[in-house]
N, C-alpha and C positions, 0 to 999 in steps of 0.2 A: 508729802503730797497727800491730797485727803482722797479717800475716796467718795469715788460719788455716787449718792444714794439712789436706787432704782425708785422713781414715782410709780406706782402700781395703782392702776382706773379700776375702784369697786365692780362687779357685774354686777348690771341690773337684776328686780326682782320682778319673776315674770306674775304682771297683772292686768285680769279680763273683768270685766262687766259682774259675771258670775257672784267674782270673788268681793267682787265690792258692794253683790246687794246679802250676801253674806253676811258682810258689818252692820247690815242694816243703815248703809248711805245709798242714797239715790239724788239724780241730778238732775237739774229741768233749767229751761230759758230762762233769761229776763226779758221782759220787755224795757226796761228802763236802764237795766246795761247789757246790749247784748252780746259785747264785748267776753262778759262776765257768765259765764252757768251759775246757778245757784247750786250749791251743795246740801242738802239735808240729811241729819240724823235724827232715825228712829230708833230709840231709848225709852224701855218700860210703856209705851204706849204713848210715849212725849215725842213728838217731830222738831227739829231747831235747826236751823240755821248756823252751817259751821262758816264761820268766816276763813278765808285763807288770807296769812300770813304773808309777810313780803321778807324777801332775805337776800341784801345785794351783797353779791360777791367784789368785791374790789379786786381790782387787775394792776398789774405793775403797768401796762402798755395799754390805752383804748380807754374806753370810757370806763365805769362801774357798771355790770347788770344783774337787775334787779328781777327774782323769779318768787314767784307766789307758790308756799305750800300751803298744807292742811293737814291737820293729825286729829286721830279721836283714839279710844281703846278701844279692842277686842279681845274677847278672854284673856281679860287683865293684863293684856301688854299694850304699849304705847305702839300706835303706827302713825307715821307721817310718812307722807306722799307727796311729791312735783304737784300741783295744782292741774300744770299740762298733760302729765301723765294720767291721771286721776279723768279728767276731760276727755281725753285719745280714748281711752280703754272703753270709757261709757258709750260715747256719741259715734266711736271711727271702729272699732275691734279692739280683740285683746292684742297686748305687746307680751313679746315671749322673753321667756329668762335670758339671760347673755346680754352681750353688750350691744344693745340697744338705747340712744336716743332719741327723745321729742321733737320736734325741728321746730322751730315758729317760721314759717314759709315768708312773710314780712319784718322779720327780724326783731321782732318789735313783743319784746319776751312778757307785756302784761297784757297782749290781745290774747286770751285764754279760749277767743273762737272757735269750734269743731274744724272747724273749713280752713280754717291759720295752721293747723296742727298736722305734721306727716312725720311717719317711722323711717328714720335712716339708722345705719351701723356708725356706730362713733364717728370711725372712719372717715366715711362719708361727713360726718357733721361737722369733724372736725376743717376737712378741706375746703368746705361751705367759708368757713368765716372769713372773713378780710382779710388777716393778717395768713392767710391760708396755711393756718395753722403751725404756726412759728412758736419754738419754744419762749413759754411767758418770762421763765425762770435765768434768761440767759443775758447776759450784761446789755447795756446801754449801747458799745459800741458796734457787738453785734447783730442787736434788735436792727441798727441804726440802718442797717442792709435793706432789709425787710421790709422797714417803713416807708408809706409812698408819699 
């Protein structure tokens, strides 16, 4: 009989407005997506445009979803960041350490809008989702339950 392995959910790292014009990133609209915030970093006196990344998770049950990060360095360590988090913190307040997730209030995980974006406890986010939160990892026969 094997045993089985406890899955343990990282805590979040608590991040404010503060600490992100600290990196010297700052964020502003688009007008032509406004979907999208622009991200900018300021380096040596140079401003650029970081683009965020897309990085879909694949799922055993449900579609694929697909969440936009962003990473730059700060005293010479590599930081990436949720895109939506990065967005929250700026436009909404800070998000405090512990287990805290992003929500996209329309489900709809590359509207990266201020107004799309609210703080629930995992918890909570977890019971949000459709499949109200049913283990992913669990056979075919007993997803089969679950599925509507």
């Amino acid at each position: 009989m094997q045993d089985k392995q406890k899955r343990t959910r990282a805590k979040g790292r608590a991040l404010t407005k503060k600490m992100i014009e600290e990196m010297g990133v700052s964020l502003k609209m688009s007008y032509d997506n406004p979907k999208q915030p622009i991200v900018l970093r300021t380096r040596n006196g140079v401003t650029r445009e970081i683009k965020p990344c897309p990085y879909t998770i694949n799922r055993i049950f449900g579609k694929p979803m697909t969440y936009m990060y962003v990473g730059w360095s700060y005293k010479g360590k590599a930081q990436s960041f949720s895109y939506s988090r990065v967005v929250y913190a700026w436009f909404n307040g800070d998000i405090p350490a512990g287990d805290y997730d992003i929500d996209h209030i329309d489900n709809d995980t590359l509207n990266n809008f201020p107004e799309n974006l609210r703080l629930l406890t995992h918890k909570e986010n977890i019971q949000k989702r459709p499949n109200h939160g049913c283990n992913q990892y669990k056979n075919a026969r007993t997803m089969g339950i679950y599925k509507k």
